[in-house]
N, C-alpha and C positions, 0 to 999 in steps of 0.2 A: 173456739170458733163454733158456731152456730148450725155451719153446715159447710159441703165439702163445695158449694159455690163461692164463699166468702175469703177477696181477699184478706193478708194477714202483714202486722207491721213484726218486723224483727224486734224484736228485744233489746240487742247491742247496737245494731248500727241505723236502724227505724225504716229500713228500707221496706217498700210496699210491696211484699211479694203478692203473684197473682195464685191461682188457688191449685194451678198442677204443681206447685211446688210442695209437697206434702211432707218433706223430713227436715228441710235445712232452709236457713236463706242463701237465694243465690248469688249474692254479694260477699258475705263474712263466713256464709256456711252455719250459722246457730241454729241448734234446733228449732224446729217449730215450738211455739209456746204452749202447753198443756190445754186443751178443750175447757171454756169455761160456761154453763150454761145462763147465764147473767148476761153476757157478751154479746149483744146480737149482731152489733152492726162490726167495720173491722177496729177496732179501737183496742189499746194498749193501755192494760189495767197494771198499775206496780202498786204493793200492798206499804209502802212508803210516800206514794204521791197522788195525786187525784184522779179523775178516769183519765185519757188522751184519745185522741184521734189522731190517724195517721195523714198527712198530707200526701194525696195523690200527686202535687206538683214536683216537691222536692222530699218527700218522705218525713219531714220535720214532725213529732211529736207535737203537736199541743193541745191545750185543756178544754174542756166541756166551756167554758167562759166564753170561748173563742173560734166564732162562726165564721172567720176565713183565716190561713194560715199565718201564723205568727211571721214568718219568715218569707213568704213569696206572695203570700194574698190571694191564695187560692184558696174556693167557698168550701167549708166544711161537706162532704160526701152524705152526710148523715143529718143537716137541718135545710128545712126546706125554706125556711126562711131565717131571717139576719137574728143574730141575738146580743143581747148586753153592748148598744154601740157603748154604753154609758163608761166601758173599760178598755175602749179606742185612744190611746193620748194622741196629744195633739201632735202633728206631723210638722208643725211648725215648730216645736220646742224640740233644741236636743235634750239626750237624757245623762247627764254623768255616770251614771252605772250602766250604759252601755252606749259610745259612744257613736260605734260604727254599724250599728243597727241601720240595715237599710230598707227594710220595708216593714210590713206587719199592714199594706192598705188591704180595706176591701174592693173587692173586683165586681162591682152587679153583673149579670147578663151582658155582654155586649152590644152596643146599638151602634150603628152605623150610622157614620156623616150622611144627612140627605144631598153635599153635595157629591158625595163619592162618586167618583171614576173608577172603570175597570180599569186593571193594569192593561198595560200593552201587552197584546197577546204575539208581537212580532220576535221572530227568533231572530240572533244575531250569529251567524256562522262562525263557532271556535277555528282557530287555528290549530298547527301540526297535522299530524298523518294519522294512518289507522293505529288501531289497539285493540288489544283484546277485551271486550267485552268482562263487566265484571263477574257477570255467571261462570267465567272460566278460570275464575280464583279458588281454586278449591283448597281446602289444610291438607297438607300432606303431611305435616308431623306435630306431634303433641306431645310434648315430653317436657315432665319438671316446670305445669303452668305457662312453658312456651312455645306460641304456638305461630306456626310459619307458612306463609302461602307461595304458589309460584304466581308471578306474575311476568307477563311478558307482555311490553309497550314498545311499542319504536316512533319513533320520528320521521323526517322523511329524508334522513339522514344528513340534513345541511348541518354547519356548525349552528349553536345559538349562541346569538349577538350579546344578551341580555338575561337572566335567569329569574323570572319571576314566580313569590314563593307568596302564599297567602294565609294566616292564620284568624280565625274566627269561630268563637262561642257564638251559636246559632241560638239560644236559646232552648232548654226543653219544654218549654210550657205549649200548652197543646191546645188549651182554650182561647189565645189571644189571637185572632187569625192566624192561620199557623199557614194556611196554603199561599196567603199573598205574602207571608213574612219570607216564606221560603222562595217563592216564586224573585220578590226583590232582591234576594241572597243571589240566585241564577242570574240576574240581570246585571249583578256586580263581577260576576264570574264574568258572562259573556263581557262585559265591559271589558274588562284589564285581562282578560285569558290565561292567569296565573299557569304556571308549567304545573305546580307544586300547590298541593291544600292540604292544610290541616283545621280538620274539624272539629272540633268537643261539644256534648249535650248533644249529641244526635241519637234520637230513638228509634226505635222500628219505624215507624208514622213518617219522621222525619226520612230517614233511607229510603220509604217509599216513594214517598214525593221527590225525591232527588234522582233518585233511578228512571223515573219518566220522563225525566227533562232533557231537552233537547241536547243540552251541555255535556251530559254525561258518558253520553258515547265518546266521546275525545279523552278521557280519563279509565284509566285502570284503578281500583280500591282495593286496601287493604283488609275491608270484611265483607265477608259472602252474603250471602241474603241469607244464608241457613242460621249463621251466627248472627246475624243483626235482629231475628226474630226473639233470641236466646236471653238478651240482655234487656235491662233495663234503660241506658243509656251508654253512651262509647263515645270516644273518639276516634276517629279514622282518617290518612292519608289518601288521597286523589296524587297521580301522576297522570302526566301527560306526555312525559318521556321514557325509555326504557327503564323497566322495573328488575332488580336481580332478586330481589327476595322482601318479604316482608313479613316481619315478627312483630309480637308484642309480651311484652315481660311485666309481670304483676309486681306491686313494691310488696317487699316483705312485710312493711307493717299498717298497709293502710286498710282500715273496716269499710271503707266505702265503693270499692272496687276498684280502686285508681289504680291505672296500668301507663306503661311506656311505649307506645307503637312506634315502629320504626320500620324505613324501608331504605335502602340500600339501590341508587337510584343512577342509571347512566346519560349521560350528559351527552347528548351527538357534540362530539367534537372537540370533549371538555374532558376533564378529569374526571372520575368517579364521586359522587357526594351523596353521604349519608342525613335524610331527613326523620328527623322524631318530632312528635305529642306529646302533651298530655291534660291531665287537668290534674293536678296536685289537691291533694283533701282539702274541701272548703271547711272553713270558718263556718260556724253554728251555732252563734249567737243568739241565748233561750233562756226562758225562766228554769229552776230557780236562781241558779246563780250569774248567768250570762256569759259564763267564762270559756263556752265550749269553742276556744278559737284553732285549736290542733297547730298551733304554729310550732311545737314538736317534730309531730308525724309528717309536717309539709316540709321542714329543712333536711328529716332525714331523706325524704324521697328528693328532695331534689340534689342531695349529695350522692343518691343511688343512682341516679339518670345519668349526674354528669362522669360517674365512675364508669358507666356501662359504655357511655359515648364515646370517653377521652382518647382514646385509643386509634380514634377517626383523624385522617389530616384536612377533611372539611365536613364541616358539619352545621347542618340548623335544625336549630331547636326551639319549635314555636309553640304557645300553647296559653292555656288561660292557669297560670301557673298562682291563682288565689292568692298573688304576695303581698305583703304588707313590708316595707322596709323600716317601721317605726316599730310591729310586733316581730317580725322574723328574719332582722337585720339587715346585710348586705347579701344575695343572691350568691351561692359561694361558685366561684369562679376560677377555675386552673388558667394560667398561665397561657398563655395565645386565644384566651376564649373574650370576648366582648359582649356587653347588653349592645344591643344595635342602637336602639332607643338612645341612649344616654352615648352613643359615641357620634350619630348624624342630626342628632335634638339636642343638643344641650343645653338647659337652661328651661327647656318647655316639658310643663307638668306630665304631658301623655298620659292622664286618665283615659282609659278606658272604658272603664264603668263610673257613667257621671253623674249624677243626677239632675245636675244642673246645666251640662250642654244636652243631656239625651233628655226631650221633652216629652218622652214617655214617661218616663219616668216622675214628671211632676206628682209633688204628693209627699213622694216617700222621704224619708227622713237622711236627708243631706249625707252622701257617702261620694267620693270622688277618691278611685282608687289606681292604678295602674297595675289592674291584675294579670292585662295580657302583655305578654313580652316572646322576643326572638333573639336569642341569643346564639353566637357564633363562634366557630372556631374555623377557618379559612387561612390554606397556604395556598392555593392555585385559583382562589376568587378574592374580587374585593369589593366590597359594598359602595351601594349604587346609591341608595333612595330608601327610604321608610316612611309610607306614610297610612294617616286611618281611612278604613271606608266605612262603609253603613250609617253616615251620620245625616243622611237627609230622610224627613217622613215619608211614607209613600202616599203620594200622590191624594187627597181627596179620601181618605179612612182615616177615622176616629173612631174612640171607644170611650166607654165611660164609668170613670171613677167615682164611686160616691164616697167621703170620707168626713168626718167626724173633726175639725179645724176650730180650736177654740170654745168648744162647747158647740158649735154650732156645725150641722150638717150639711156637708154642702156636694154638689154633683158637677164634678169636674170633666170637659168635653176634651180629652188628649188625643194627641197624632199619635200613627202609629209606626216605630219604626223598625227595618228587619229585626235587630234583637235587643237584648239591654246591655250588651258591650258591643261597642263599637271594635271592626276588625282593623288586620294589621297588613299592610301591605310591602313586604320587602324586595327589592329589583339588587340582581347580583352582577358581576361584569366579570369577566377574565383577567386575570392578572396579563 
């Protein structure tokens, strides 16, 4: 490093630490990499591979070649302008040595639709009673990476008719309007007034904007503003019913900071049900070899999660769980536990992450995954309903993709929509 202002990328797991992290990354814990004076900007030099830069977006390594990220299309930190489109392939062709490669566009500057609308600045009144405030979630205990908060919600103590649970990858990219993406996430809330959220990719930025929104006073959270500043990215649990505790348990073997958060949740009128997260380690598909898919490290954690759960007599488990059923098999599954998906859809693909219905995403190289899922185990509820939201643009906003098609460069005017997976919307009932 250059100097003690300069972010630094990990070594092991490429995370972008910011520059008060001076001994370890705050993700895998590696040491800081030895002062190089060569080094000016944050970039990641191995004396076996070429220079790197770090991706602000997703932390992804890639080469001085490569003026926006390999892997999300986020513009290199460090050039002011575009370089080499001439080593852009084409977004039209797949690639056989990496099949499921889903982006590597570049992103110009954003321009807005001149015919854009503001969003509705109208609030729509959540349902349920008072809560406490999430400033009054404080950690009370820390022990062995797990760490546990009080949380206290009530209702306004009628039974509920209906139990609605919501799961959604918000997206972390920060440049892509990030206030109206979040602001239409709120709108999807206030729509369907989920009791129960779980969120993944949310950042400090993102916490902020959600914490001022009108919606969130009706919600109790599992992370405090003191820890949300801490982290680089998280998922976190929203209630809207009584909260009895709420933990999160790191997996033993993931470099990327993937944890299991869980809260422990009372139901006016209903049984007890236990709600967990998470985002299981993504796939990091990358030169040289492409092979960085961790379909390893993802089946262990998610035989860790379902080990930690089993134990529960109702439980959901939602999350952007990165699976691939062709690289990381069948989802392994105990005994009374169900994909909801696959038990109230059968026969319909349920991507999530599409490329082809999500028209943001035009450009990028054809990937249609069903990475988010809700899986259950229920003896005193029985499934109601499953279905996706986030799938309509907002309103009159565009952005613009410039991309390299054939040799020929072309500037693509796309919609914008909340995120690039579409969310999961599950409705419960009482036995």
């Amino acid at each position: 490093m250059s100097s003690s202002s300069s972010s630094w990328s990990c070594t092991k797991c490429t995370f972008l630490n910011s520059p008060s992290r001076k001994l370890n990354c705050m993700v895998c814990l590696t040491p800081v990499p030895l002062p190089s004076s060569s080094s000016p900007t944050p970039l990641s030099v191995s004396s076996n591979d070429e220079p790197k830069w770090a991706c602000k977006g997703c932390t992804f390594l890639n080469t001085y070649k490569n003026s926006a990220c390999d892997i999300c299309g986020t513009r290199s930190p460090t050039l002011s302008s575009l370089l080499s489109f001439d080593d852009l392939t084409d977004s039209g062709l797949e690639s056989s040595s990496n099949p499921d490669r889903s982006v590597g566009s570049v992103f110009f500057p954003l321009r807005r639709c001149s015919k854009r609308k503001a969003m509705d600045d109208d609030v729509v009144e959540v349902d349920g009673g008072s809560v406490v405030s999430s400033e009054s979630l404080g950690f009370v205990k820390k022990k062995n990476k797990e760490i546990e908060t009080k949380g206290v919600a009530s209702d306004s103590g009628a039974s509920v008719s209906c139990l609605k649970i919501l799961s959604y990858n918000v997206w972390f990219r920060e440049d892509l309007e990030l206030n109206l993406r979040m602001r239409a996430i709120g709108h999807i809330i206030q729509l369907h007034s989920p009791h129960l959220i779980c969120f993944q990719e949310v950042t400090p930025e993102i916490y902020g904007i959600f914490r001022k929104s009108n919606w969130w006073k009706a919600y109790s959270c599992s992370v405090s503003v003191d820890a949300a500043q801490s982290k680089g990215y998280f998922c976190m649990l929203l209630s809207k019913v009584g909260v009895k505790s709420f933990s999160c348990k790191s997996f033993r073997n993931s470099i990327m900071g993937r944890e299991l958060t869980i809260a422990e949740v009372e139901v006016p009128g209903r049984k007890p049900l236990v709600l967990a997260t998470s985002h299981l380690e993504s796939p990091c598909p990358g030169p040289p070899k492409w092979d960085q898919m961790f379909s390893r490290e993802r089946v262990e954690q998610a035989n860790e999660a379902v080990e930690i759960l089993r134990a529960n007599t109702n439980v959901v488990f939602g999350g952007d769980m990165n699976w691939d059923d062709k690289l990381d098999g069948r989802f392994p599954l105990p005994d009374k536990w169900v994909d909801v998906w696959e038990v109230l859809k059968p026969g319909d693909s349920g991507f999530t992450y599409d490329t082809k219905a999500n028209p943001m995403l035009s450009g990028n190289r054809t990937l249609q995954k069903r990475l988010d899922r809700i899986l259950c185990r229920l003896d005193d509820y029985k499934l109601g309903g499953i279905e996706m939201v986030g799938k309509e643009a907002i309103p009159g906003l565009s952005y613009v993709k410039e991309k390299k098609v054939r040799g020929e460069m072309k500037e693509l005017e796309l919609p914008v929509l909340p995120s690039d997976h579409f969310g999961l919307l599950l409705t419960l009932s009482p036995k």
